[in-house]
C-alpha positions in Angstrom: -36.5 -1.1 26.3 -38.8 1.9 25.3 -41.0 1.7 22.5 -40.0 2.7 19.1 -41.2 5.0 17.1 -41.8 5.6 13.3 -41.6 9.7 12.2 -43.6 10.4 8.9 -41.9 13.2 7.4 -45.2 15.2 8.2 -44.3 14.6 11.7 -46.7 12.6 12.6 -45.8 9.4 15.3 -46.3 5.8 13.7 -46.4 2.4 15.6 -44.6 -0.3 14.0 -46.3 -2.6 16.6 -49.7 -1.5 15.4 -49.3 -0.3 12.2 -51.2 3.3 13.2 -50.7 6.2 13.8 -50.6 8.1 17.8 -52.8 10.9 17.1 -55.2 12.7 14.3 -53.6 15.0 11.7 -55.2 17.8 12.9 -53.1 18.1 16.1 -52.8 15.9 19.5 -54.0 18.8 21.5 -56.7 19.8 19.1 -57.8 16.3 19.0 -57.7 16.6 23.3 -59.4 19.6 23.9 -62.1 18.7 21.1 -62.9 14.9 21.6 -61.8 14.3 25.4 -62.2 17.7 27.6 -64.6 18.6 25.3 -66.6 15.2 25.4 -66.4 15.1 28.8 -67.8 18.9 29.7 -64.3 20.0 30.9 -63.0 22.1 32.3 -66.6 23.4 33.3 -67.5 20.0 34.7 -64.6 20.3 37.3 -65.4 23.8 38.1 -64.6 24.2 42.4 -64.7 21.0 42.9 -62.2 19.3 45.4 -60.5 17.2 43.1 -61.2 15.8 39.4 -60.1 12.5 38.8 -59.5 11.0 34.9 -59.1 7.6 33.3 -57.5 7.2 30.4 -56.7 3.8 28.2 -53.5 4.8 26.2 -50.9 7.0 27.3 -48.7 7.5 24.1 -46.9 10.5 24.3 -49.1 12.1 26.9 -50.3 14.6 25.3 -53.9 14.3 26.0 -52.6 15.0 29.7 -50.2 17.5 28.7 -53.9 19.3 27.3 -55.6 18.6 30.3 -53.0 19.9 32.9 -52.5 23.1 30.7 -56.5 23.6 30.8 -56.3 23.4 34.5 -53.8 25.4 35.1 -55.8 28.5 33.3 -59.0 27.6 34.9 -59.2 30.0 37.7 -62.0 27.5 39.1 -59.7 24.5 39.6 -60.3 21.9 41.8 -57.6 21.6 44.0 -56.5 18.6 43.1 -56.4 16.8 39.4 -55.8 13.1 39.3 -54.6 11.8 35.9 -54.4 7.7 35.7 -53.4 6.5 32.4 -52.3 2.7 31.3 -49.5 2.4 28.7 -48.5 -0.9 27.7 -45.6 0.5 25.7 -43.7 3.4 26.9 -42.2 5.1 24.3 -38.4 7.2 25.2 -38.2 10.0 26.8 -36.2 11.7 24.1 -39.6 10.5 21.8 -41.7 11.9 24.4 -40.0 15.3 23.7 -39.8 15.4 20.3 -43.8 14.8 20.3 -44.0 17.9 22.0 -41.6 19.8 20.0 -44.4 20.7 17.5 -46.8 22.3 20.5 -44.7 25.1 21.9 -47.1 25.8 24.4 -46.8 22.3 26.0 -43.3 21.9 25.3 -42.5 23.2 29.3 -45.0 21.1 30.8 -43.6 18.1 28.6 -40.1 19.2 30.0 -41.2 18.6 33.5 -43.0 15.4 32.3 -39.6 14.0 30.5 -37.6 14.7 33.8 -39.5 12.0 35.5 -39.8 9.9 32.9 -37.6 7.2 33.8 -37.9 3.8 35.7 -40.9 2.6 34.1 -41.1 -1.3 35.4 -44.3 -2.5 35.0 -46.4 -1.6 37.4 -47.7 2.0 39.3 -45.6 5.0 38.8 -47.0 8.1 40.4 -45.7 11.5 39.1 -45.6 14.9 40.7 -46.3 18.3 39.4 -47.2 21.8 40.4 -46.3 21.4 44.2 -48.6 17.8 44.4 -52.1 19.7 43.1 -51.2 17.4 39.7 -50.9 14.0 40.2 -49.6 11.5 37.0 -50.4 8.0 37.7 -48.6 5.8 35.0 -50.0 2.1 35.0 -47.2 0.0 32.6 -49.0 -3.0 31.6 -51.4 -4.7 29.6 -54.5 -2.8 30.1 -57.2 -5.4 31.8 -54.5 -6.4 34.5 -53.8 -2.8 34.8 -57.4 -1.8 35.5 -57.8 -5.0 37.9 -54.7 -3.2 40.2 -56.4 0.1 40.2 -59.5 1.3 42.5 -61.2 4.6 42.0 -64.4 6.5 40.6 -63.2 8.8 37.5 -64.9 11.6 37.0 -64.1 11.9 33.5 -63.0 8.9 31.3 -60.9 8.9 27.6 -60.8 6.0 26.0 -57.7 6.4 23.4 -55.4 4.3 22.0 -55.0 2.7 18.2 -57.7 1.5 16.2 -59.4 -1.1 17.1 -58.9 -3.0 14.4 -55.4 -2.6 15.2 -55.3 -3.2 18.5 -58.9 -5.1 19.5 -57.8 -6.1 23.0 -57.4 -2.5 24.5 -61.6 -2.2 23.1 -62.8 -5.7 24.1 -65.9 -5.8 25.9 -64.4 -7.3 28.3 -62.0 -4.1 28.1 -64.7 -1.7 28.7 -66.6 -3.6 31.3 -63.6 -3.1 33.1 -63.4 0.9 32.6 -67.1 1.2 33.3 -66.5 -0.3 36.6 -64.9 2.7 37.6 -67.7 5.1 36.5 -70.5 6.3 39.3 -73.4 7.7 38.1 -72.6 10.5 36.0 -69.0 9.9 35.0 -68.9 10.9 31.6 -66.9 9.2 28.5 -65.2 10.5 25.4 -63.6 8.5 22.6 -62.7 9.7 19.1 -64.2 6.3 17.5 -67.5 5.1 16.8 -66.9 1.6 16.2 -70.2 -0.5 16.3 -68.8 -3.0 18.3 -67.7 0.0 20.8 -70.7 1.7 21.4 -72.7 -2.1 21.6 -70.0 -2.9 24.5 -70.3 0.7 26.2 -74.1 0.8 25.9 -74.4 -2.7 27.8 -72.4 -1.2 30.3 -74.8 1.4 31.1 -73.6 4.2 29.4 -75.9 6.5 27.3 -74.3 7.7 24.6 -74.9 10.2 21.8 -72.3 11.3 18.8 -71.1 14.4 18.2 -69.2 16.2 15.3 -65.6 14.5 14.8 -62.3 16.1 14.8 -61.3 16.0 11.1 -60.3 13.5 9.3 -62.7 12.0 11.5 -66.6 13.1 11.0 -68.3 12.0 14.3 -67.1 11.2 17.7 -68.4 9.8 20.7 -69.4 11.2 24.2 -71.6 9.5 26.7 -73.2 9.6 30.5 -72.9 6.6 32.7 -76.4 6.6 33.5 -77.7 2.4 34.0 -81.2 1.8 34.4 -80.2 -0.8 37.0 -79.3 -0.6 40.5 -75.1 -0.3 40.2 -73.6 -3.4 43.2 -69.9 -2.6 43.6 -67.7 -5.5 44.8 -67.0 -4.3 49.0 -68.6 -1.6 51.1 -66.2 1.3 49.5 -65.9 4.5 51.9 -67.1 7.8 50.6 -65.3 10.0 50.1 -64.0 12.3 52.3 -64.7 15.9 53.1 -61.2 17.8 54.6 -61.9 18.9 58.2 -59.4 19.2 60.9 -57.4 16.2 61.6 -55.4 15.8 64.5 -51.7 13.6 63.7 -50.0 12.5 66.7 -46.1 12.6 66.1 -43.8 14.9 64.1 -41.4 12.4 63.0 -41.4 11.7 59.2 -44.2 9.8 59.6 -46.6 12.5 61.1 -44.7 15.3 59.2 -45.6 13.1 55.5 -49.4 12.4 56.8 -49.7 16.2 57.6 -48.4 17.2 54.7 -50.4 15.3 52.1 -53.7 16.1 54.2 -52.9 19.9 54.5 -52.2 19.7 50.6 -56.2 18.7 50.3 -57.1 21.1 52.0 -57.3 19.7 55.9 -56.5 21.4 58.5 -54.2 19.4 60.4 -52.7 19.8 63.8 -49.8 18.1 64.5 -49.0 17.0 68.4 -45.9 15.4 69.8 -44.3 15.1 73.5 -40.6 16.3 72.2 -40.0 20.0 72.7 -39.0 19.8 68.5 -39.8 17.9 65.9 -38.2 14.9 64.6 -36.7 14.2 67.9 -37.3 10.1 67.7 -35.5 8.0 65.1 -36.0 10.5 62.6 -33.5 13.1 64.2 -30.5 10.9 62.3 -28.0 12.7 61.1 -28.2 11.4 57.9 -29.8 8.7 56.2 -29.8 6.5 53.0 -32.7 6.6 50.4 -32.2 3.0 48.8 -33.9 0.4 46.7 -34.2 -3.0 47.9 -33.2 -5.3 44.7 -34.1 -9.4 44.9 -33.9 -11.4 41.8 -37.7 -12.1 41.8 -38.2 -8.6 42.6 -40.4 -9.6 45.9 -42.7 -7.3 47.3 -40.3 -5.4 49.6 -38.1 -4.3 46.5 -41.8 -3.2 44.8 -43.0 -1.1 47.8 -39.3 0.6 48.2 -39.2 1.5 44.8 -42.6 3.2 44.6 -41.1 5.0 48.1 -38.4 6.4 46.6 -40.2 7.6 43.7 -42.5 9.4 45.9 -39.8 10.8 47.9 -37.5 11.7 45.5 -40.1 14.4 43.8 -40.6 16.1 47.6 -36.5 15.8 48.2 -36.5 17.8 44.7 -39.7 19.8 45.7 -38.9 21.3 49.4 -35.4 20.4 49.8 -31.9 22.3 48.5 -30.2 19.1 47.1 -26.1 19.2 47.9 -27.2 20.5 51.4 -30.0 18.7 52.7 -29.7 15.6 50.5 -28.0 14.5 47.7 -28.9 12.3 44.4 -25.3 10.8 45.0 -26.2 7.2 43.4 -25.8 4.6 45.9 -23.0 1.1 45.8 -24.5 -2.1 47.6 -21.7 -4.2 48.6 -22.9 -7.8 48.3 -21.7 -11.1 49.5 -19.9 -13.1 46.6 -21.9 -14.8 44.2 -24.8 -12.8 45.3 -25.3 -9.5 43.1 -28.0 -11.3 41.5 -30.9 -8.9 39.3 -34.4 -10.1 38.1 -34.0 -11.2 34.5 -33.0 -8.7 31.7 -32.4 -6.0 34.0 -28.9 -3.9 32.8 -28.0 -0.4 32.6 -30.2 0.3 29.6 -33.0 -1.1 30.7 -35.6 0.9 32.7 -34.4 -0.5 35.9 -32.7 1.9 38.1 -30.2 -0.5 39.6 -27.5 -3.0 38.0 -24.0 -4.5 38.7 -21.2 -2.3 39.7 -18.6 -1.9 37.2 -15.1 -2.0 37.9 -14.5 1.6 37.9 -17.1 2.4 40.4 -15.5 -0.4 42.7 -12.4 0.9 42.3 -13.5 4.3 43.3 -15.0 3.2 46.5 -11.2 1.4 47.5 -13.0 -2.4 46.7 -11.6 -5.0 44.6 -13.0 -4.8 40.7 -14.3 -8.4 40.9 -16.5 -7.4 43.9 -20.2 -8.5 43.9 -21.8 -4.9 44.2 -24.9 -3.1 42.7 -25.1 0.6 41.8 -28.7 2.2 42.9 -28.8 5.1 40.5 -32.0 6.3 41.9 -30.6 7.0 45.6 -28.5 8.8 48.0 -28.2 10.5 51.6 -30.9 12.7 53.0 -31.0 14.7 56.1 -34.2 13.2 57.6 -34.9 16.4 59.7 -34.6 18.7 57.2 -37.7 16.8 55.3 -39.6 16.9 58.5 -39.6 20.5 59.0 -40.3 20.9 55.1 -43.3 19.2 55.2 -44.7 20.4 58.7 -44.3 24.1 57.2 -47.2 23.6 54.4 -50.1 25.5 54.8 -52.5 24.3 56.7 -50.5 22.5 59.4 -50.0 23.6 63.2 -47.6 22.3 65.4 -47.7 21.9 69.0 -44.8 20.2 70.6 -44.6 19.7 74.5 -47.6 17.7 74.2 -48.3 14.1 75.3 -51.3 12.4 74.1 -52.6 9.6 76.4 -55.8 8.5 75.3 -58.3 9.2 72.0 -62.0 8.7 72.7 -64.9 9.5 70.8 -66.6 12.9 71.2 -69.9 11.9 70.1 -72.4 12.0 67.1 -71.6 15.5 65.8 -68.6 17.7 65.6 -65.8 17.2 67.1 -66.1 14.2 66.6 -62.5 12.5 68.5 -60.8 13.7 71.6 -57.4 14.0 72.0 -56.3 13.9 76.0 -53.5 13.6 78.2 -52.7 11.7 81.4 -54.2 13.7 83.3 -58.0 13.6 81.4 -56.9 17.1 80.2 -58.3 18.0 76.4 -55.4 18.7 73.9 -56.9 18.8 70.7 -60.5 18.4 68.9 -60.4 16.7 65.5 -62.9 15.1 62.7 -60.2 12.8 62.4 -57.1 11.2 64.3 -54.0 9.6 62.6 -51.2 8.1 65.2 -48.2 8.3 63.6 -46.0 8.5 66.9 -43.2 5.6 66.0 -42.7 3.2 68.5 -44.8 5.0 71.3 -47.8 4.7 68.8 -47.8 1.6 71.3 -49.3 4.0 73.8 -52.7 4.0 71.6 -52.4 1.2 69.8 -51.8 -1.4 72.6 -53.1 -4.4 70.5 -50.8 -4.1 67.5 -47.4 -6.6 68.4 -45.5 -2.9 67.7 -41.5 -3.7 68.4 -38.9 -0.9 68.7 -35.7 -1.3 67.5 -32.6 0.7 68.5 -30.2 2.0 66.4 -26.6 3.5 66.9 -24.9 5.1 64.2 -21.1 6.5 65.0 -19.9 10.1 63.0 -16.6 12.0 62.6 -15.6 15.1 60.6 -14.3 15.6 56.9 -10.6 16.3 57.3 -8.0 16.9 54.0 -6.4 14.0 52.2 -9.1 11.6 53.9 -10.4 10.5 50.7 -13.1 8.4 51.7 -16.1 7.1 49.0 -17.7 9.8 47.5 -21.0 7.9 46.7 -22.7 5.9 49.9 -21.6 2.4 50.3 -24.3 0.5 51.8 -24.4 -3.7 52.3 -23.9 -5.0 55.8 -23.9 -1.7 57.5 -23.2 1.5 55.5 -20.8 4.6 54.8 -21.7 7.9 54.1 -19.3 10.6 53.7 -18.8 14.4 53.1 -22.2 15.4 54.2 -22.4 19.2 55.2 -22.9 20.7 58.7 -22.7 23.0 61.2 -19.2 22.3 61.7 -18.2 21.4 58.4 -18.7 18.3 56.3 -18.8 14.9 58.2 -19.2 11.1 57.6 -21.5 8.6 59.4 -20.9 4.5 59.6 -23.7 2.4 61.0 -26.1 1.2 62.1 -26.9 -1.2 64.7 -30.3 -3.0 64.7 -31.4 -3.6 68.5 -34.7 -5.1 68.8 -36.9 -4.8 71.8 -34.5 -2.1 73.1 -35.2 1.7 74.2 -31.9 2.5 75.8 -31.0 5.6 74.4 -27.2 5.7 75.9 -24.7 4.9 73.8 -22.8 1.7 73.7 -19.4 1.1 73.4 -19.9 -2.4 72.1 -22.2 -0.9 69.5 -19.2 1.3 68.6 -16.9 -1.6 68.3 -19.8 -3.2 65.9 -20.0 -0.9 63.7 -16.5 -0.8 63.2 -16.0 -4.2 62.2 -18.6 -3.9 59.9 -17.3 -1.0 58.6 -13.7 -3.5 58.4 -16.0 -5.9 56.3 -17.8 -3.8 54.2 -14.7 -0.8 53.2 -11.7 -2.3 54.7 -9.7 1.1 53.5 -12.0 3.2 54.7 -11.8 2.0 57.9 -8.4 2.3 58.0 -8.8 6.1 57.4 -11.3 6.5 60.2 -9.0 4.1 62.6 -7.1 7.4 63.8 -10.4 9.7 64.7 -11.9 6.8 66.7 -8.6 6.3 68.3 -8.5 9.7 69.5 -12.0 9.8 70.4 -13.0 12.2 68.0 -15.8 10.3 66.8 -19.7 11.2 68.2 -22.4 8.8 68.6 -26.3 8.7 67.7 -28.7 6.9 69.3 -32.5 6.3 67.9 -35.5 4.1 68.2 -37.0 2.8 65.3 -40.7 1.1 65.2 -41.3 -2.1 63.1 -44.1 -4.1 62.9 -43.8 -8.1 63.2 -43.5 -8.5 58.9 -41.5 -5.7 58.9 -44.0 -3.5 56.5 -45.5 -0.2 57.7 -48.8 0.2 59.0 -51.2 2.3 57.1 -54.7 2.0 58.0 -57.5 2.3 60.5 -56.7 1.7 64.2 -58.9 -1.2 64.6 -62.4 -2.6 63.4 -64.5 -0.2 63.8 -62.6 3.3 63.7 -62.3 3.4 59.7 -64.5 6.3 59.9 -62.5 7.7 63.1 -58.7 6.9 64.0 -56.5 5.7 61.8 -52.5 4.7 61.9 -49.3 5.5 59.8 -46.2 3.9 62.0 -43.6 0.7 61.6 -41.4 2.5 59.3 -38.7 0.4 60.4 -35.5 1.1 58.9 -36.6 2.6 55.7 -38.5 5.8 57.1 -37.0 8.0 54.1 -38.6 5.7 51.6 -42.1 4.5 53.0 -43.0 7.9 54.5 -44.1 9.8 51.8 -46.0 6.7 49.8 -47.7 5.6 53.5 -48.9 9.2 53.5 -50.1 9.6 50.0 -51.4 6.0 50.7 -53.6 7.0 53.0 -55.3 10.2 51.9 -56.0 8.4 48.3 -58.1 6.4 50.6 -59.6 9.0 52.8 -60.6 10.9 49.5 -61.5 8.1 47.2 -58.0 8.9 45.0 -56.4 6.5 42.2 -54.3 4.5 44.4 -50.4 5.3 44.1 -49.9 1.1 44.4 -51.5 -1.5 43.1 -54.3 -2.7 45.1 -51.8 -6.1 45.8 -49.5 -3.8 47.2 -51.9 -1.3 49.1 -52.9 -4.5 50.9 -50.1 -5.5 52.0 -49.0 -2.4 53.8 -52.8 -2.0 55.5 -53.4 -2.9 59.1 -56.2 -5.0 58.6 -53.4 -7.8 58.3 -52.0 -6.8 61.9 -55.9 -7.6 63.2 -55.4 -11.0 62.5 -51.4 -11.0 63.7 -52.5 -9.4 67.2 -54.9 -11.9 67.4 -52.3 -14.8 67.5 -50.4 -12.9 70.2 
């Protein structure tokens, strides 16, 4: 449940849980541009640099970012890029979130945008998207230390905020801002609005020179400071420096390749993409249509984590790029579940700020199922026509695509620039490139031999929209999947599958497969299939084919090719079934670690989709 709030009748926020109030008297944004940009140099500081990234301890209503993002956006000196992490271990509602901003009319649009992705705040990493991806929100629910523990950056620029602390001691423990200061580098400045002894003692220890400056009233002084140690600074691991954008050469133009090109071209790379089909998204990602799902397990496992933070990142480029009712829809998705077994992770409902929750009767009912069926509703999901992303994201700026072309080998080009190869079968050059991503699907096998890649064919079957059909008109997904009444060339259709083939490249269709999906289609909408049993009778039905790439734990692949190419070649593939949720986070994944960028997981998470755990699978092959 979100937060609640106390209003003074001066309009001032109060927490009950703290007993304080959000922000000064004078004004959240004055109290922002004042004691936090302000205290930190900003927006000179940032002045052409690449990106600017912020820490901040206490979200609230957001209006120190609010601030922030409205002094970037009239800073004709930018940096391209503004990260904005911020912990909140209390969320307040989104209707709260608005009223806040009701008294700043000049943030009140900005806070709009904000409010329309404020929902689905689990604990955990949500990462928000606004002004085409140049402004990136990353929202850490949680208590503040494990929160920092997830997290791996150097900030630029750190605000300490939150209540008192004498109200709320834990958020400015020492042990607190040991934790922020391990995320400063030499020159990262800090900003707070109090001067507590025990505050400065703690930050001072930590290597941070600090100096106080005139308060925002009712407050007299205020504190800024420099993160300036007289001791030699040992971080825990050999951390990469940051990147520089170049030109990166991605091999494939399937969601995978299109997503990594994409969110390199959007910091600045440029990026050529390459791929043997005479048109993009030719592989598996040529489908028809596809679902955009959550995977839901009572103990919320790791998969149902990593799909969730997917489809958040998704969803913001399916709104950004894409026409919604023609290329995709936010249709809600039903799960049809075996009996007994529409289990939820404790206290999740449809008021919490989970996103998914039993089925009620009149949904099942619409969908032609019994009303005691064991289904879940996926609010946050829907259909999305896979192609239609690719060629969205592969027209940014900054990309160039060159289809027709097969890439057989990478090699090293030397010490200076270029510094990778790209060549074909016959030794021939294709492309020069700082960097290399493979990102090809199941032919990433071709350079990446050692990884235990496994394709996995898939055949989905399709039939047109005809009057009085009346099928489901949300997807039904569970063992196999309906969805209906999508728009095309020749008028709206519907598509049941799909088949799961591993170690299979056949790209003919199967009449078997056919009759499989059918019988699931029997199992899982038994009037349904009756309506379609007169269009495949009459062979009016059409079949897809694709191959799929999964790794051997079924989790993509994000990381470099092998020991030693960290600095050179790296890979994006295994997408699996799940391309629509996974390629957008895999991408953002890996250019927050090309660039030194706030992670959009936590580091748990990040982990368990890198390739260094493939090194040691490969080995036991």
């Amino acid at each position: 449940m979100a937060e609640p709030v106390d209003w003074r009748a001066d309009g001032i926020p109060r927490s009950a849980r703290f007993d304080d109030i959000y922000h000064s008297e004078s004004g959240a944004p004055a109290q922002a541009r004042h004691v936090f940009l302000g205290g930190c140099g900003l927006p000179a500081a940032w002045a052409e640099a690449p990106q600017w990234r912020i820490l901040e301890t206490g979200f609230g209503f957001g209006l120190n970012f609010l601030t922030t993002w409205q002094a970037w956006r009239r800073d004709p000196q930018r940096p391209r890029l503004l990260h904005f992490v911020s912990i909140e271990a209390f969320p307040v509602s989104r209707d709260d979130l608005l009223r806040a901003a009701q008294a700043y009319p000049d943030l009140l649009p900005q806070a709009v945008q904000l409010a329309s992705q404020w929902h689905g705040l689990l604990p955990g990493f949500h990462r928000l998207w606004f002004d085409a991806g140049q402004v990136l929100l990353t929202l850490c629910i949680g208590d503040v230390q494990p929160m920092l523990r997830a997290q791996r950056f150097e900030a630029d620029s750190l605000f300490l905020d939150g209540f008192s602390p004498q109200r709320n001691p834990a958020m400015w423990s020492a042990d607190t801002l040991k934790a922020v200061s391990r995320f400063a580098r030499r020159g990262t400045r800090v900003a707070t609005w109090t001067i507590a002894r025990a505050v400065c003692d703690a930050l001072a220890q930590c290597g941070f020179q600090l100096t106080r400056a005139p308060g925002m009233p009712p407050k007299r002084d205020c504190l800024q400071g420099v993160f300036e140690p007289t001791w030699e600074v040992r971080r825990r691991g050999p951390e990469a420096a940051p990147l520089a954008a170049g030109r990166c050469a991605v091999v494939g133009a399937g969601l995978a390749g299109a997503a990594v090109a994409a969110s390199l071209a959007r910091r600045g790379w440029q990026v050529e993409v390459l791929d043997a089909a005479q048109r993009p998204a030719s592989g598996a990602s040529s489908l028809p249509a596809g679902l955009l799902a959550p995977h839901v397990s009572p103990d919320d496992a790791l998969l149902s984590r990593l799909t969730r933070a997917g489809i958040r990142a998704t969803w913001q480029q399916l709104e950004q790029w894409l026409a919604e009712g023609s290329d995709w829809r936010a249709s809600g998705v039903l799960e049809r579940r075996t009996d007994g077994d529409d289990r939820l992770p404790p206290g999740w409902s449809a008021a919490g700020p989970n996103e998914s929750w039993r089925a009620d009767p009149d949904r099942l009912l619409a969908a032609g199922l019994p009303a005691a069926s064991a289904a879940l509703w996926h609010a946050r999901a829907g259909w999305v026509r896979p192609a239609r992303l690719v060629d969205a994201w592969l027209a940014r700026p900054g990309i160039t695509l060159r289809m027709g072309c097969r890439v057989a080998r990478i090699e090293a080009g030397g010490t200076g620039a270029p510094r990778w190869v790209l060549r074909d079968a016959d030794g021939r050059s294709l492309a020069e490139a700082d960097r290399v991503v493979v990102a090809a699907g199941f032919e990433s096998r071709a350079l990446a031999p050692e990884y235990p890649l496994q394709p996995v064919r898939g055949q989905v079957e399709s039939g047109r929209m005809t009057d009085g059909l009346g099928l489901p008109e949300a997807p039904v997904n569970g063992d196999g999947h309906l969805i209906a009444d999508v728009p095309g060339p020749e008028g709206p259709g519907w598509f049941v599958g799909a088949t799961f083939d591993r170690d299979s490249t056949d790209a003919a269709p199967r009449s078997a497969d056919t009759a499989f999906n059918r019988e699931r289609l029997a199992r899982l909408l038994p009037e349904t299939a009756a309506r379609l049993d007169g269009q495949f009778a009459t062979g009016a039905t059409r079949t897809w084919t694709g191959v799929r790439c999964a790794s051997a734990d079924r989790r993509p692949l994000v990381g470099p090719l092998g020991p030693g190419t960290a600095d050179g070649v790296w890979l994006c593939t295994a997408l699996g079934s799940r391309g629509l949720s996974f390629a957008a986070l895999c991408a953002e994944l890996l250019a927050a670690q090309w660039h030194g960028e706030p992670l959009p997981l936590p580091a748990k998470l990040a982990a368990a989709l890198g390739t260094e755990r493939a090194w040691r699978e490969s080995e036991a092959f």
